[in-house]
C-alpha positions as CSV (number, residue, x, y, z in Angstrom):
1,X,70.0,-13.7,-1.8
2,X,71.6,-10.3,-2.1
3,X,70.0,-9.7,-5.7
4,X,66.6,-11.1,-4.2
5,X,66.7,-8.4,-1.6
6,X,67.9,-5.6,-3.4
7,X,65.1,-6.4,-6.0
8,X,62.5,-5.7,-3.2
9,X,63.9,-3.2,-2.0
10,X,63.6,-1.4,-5.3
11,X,60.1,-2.8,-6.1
12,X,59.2,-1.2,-2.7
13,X,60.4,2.2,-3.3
14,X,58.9,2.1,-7.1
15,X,55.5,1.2,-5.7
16,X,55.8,4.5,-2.6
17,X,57.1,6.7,-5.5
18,X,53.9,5.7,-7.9
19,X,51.7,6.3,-4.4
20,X,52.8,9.4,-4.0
21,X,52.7,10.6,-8.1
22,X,49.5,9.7,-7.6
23,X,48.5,11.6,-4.5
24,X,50.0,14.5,-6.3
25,X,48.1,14.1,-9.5
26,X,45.2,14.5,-7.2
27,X,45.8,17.4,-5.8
28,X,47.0,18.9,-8.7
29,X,43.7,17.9,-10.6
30,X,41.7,19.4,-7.7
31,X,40.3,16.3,-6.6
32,X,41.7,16.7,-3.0
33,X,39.4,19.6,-2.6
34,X,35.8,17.4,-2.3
35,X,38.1,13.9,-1.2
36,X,40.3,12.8,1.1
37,X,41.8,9.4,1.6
38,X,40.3,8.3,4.8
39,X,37.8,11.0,5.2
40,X,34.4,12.2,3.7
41,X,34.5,16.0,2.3
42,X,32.5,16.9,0.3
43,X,32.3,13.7,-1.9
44,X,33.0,9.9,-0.7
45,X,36.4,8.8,0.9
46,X,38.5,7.3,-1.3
47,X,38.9,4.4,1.4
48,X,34.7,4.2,0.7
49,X,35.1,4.6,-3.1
50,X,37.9,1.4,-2.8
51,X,35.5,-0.6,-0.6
52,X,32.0,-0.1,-2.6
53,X,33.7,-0.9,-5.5
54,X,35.7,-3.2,-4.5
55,X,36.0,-6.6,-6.7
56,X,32.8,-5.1,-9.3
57,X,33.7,-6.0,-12.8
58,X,33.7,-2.8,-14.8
59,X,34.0,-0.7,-12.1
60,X,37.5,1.1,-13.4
61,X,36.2,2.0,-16.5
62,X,32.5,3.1,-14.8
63,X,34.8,5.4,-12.2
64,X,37.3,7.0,-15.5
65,X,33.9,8.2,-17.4
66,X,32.5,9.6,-13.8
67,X,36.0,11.8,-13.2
68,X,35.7,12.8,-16.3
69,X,31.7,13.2,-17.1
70,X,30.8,14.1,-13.6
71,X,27.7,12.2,-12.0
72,X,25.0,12.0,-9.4
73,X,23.2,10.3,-7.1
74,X,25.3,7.5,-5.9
75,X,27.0,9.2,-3.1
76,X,24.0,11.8,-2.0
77,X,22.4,14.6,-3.6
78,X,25.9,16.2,-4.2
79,X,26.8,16.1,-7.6
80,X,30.1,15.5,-8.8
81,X,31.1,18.0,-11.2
82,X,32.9,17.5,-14.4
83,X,36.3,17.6,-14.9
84,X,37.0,18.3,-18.5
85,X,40.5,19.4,-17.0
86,X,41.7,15.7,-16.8
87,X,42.7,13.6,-19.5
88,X,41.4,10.2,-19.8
89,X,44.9,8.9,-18.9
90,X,45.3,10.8,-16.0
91,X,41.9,9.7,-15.0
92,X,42.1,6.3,-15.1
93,X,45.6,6.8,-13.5
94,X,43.6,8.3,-10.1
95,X,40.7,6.0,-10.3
96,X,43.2,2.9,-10.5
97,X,44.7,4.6,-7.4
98,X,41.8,5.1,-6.0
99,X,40.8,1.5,-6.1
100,X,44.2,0.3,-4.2
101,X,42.9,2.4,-1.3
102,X,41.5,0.3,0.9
């Protein structure tokens, strides 16, 4: 029982700690300057990006190659600009966080 609960209690902190890498990643990449979590900026809300994606097959990959490539037209006339600044790792790191927003 003891190892049962210690194991979740471990889990639980691993899972904050990644939540928060990746909130920092974010802001470190610039993103946090056109998108908040809950909140439209500039661009969509991640909470908005989670639900219109939400459950499309593909969509992960579709979101890596729009961080990285930039895009338009899905979201308003706003473009998204490039962001040749973020590795294709880190980028599917965000988007995967992204996703779990919801």
């Amino acid at each position: 029982m003891k190892r049962s609960l210690l194991l979740c209690v471990v889990m639980s902190a691993f899972a904050s700690t990644s939540a928060f890498a990746q909130a920092d990643l974010a802001k470190a990449k610039n993103c946090m300057a056109c998108h908040a979590v809950a909140n439209k900026l500039v661009g969509p809300s991640y909470k908005d990006v989670a639900a219109k994606y939400n459950g499309q097959k593909g969509a992960e990959d579709k979101l890596v190659q729009k961080v990285m490539k930039g895009g338009a037209g899905v979201w308003g006339p706003v473009p998204m600009p490039a962001n040749p600044q973020v590795s294709e790792a880190e980028a599917r790191s965000l988007v995967k966080w992204v996703l779990t927003q919801k």
